[in-house]
C-alpha positions in Angstrom: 3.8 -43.7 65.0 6.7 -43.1 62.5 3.9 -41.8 59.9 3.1 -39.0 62.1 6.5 -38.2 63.1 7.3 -38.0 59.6 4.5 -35.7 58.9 5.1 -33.5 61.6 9.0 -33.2 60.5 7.9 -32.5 57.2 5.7 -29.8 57.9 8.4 -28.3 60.2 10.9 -28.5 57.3 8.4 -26.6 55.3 8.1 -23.7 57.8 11.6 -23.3 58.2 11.8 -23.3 54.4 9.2 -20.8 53.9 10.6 -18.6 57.0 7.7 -19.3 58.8 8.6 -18.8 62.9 6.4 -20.6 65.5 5.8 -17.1 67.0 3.9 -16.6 63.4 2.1 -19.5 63.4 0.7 -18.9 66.6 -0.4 -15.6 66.0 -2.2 -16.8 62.8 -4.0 -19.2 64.5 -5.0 -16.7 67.4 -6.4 -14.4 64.3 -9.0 -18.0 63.2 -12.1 -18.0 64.5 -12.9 -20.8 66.6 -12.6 -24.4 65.1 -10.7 -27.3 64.1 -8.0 -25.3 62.1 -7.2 -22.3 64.7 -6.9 -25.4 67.3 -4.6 -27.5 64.7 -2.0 -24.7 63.6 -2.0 -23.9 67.8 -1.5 -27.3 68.6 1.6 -27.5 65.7 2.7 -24.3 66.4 3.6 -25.3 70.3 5.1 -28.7 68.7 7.3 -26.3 66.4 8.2 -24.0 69.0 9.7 -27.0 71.6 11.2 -28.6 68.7 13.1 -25.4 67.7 14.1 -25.0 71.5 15.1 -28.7 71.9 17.1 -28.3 68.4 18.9 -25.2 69.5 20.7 -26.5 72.6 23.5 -28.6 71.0 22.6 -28.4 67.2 22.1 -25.2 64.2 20.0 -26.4 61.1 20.9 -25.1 57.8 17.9 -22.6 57.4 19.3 -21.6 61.2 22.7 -21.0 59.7 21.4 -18.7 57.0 19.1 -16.8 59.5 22.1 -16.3 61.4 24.5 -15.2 58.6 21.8 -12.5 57.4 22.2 -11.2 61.1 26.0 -10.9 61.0 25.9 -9.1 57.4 23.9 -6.5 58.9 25.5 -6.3 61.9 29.0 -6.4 61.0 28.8 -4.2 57.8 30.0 -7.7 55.7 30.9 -7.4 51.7 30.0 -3.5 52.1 30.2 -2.2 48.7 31.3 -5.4 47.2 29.5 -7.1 44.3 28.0 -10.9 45.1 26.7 -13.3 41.9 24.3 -15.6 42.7 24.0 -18.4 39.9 22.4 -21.9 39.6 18.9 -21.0 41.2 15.1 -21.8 40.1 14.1 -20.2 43.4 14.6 -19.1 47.0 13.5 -20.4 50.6 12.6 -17.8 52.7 15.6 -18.0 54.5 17.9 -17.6 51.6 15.7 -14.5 50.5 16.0 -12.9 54.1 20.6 -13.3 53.9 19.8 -12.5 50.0 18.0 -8.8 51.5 20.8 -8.5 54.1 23.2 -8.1 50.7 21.1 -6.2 49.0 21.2 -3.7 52.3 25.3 -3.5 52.3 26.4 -4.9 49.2 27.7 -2.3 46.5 25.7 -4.7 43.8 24.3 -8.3 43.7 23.9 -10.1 41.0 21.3 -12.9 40.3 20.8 -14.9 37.2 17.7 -16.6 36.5 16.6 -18.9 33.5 13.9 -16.9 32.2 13.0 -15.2 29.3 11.3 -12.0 30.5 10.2 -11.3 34.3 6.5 -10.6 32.8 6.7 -14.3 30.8 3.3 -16.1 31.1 5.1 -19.2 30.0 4.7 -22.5 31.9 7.9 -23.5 31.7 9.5 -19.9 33.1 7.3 -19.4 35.9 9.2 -20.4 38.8 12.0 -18.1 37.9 9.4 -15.5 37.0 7.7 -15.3 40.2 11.2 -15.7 41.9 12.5 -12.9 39.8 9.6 -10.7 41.3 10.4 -11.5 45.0 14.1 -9.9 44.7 12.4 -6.8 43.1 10.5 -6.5 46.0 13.2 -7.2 48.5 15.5 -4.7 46.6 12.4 -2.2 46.5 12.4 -2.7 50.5 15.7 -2.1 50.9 15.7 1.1 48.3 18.4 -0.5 45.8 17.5 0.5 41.9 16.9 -2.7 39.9 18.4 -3.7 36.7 16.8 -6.3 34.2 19.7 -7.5 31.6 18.6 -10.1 29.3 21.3 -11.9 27.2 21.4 -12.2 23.6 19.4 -14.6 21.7 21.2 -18.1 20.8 20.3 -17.1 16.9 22.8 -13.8 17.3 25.5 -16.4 18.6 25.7 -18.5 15.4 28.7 -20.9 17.5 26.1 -21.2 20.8 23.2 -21.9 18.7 24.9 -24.8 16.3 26.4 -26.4 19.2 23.2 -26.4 21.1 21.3 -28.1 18.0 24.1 -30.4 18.2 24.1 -31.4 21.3 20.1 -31.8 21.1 20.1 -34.2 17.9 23.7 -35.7 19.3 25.1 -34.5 15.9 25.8 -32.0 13.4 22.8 -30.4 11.6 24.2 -30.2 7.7 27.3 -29.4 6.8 30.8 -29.4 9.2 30.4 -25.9 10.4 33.6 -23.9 12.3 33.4 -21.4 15.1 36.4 -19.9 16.1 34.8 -19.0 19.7 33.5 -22.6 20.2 35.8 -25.7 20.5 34.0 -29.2 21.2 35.5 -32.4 21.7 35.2 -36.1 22.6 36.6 -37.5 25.5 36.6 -41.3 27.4 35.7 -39.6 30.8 36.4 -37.0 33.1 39.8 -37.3 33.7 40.7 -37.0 30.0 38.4 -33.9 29.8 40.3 -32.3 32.8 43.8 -32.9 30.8 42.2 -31.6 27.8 40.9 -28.4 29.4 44.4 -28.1 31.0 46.4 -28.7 28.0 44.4 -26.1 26.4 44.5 -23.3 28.9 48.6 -23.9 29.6 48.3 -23.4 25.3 46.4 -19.7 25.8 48.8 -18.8 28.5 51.9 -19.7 27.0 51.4 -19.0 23.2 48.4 -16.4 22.8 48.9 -14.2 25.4 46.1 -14.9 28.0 46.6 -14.3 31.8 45.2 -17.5 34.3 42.9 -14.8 36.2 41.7 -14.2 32.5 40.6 -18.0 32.0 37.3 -19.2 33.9 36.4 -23.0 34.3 32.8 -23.4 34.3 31.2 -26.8 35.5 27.6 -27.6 36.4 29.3 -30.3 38.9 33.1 -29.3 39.9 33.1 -32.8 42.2 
């Protein structure tokens, strides 16, 4: 029935998350002794393995695409001494680690940023990025690149940062009107007005103080 379809497509879409190929499965199954699991994860990993086959003959999933794109950085020396930033991620399918190790093998640097606050944090709330943080060591390790841990500043050493977070927390301002020169905030009726606003105020740094456009970045969580 659909309920077992379902289930079965889940469990593939896990696999292919995970980087798990039905060649592995089978072989971990083959190393079970004899019982209801080894003959389980055999029976899935043939249902894998035909799906994959079927799949491949007019159609490339995304976890394909990255498999692929991994290959073709290896093989065609792509972004070879180049530096890549990766930004926006709690973690890494197995896939995306696998083209992530294909940079790290010809790239001059990658960068990765992760919201953490130490590699070794035993906090709840951090240990996703922790434990991801200690994956790209060890795909870096594998591929002999020298790893770099940079930790930004505290919020409390960027008096501007750290007011306008509390603002933005208790949708007001804590005490007295405070001024930053490095942070300007303002109220807006919706997106549209914010775009104008940004662009009336970059045009200003260009055209009165001096800046250069390649000098001016426009950071949004959604750019839609």
């Amino acid at each position: 029935g659909r309920g077992f379809i379902s289930q079965i497509a889940g469990m593939i879409a896990e696999c292919q998350n995970a980087g798990i190929s039905p060649g592995e499965l089978a072989a971990f199954a083959l190393s079970q002794p004899d019982g209801a699991l080894r003959q389980k994860v055999h029976e899935f990993s043939m249902i894998y393995d035909v799906y994959q086959a079927v799949l491949h003959r007019s159609y490339l999933s995304a976890t394909d695409l990255l498999t692929l794109a991994a290959g073709r950085i290896e093989e065609l020396n792509l972004y070879a001494g180049e530096t890549v930033m990766i930004d926006d991620f709690a973690s890494f399918t197995g896939p995306q680690l696998r083209l992530i190790e294909a940079l790290l093998s010809r790239a001059g640097r990658v960068c990765v940023s992760l919201c953490c606050d130490d590699p070794e944090s035993d906090e709840p709330a951090f240990s996703l990025a922790a434990d991801t943080a200690h994956r790209l060591i060890r795909a870096a390790k594998r591929q002999g690149c020298p790893v770099e841990t940079v930790q930004l500043p505290d919020r409390e050493d960027l008096p501007g940062l750290a007011a306008l977070e509390r603002a933005v927390r208790c949708e007001r301002m804590p005490g007295p009107p405070q001024s930053f020169p490095q942070i300007h905030a303002a109220r807006v009726s919706g997106p549209y007005e914010e775009l104008t606003a940004a662009a009336a105020r970059i045009a200003q740094l260009v055209r009165e103080e001096g800046f250069r456009y390649r000098e001016i970045a426009v950071i949004a969580r959604d750019l839609s």
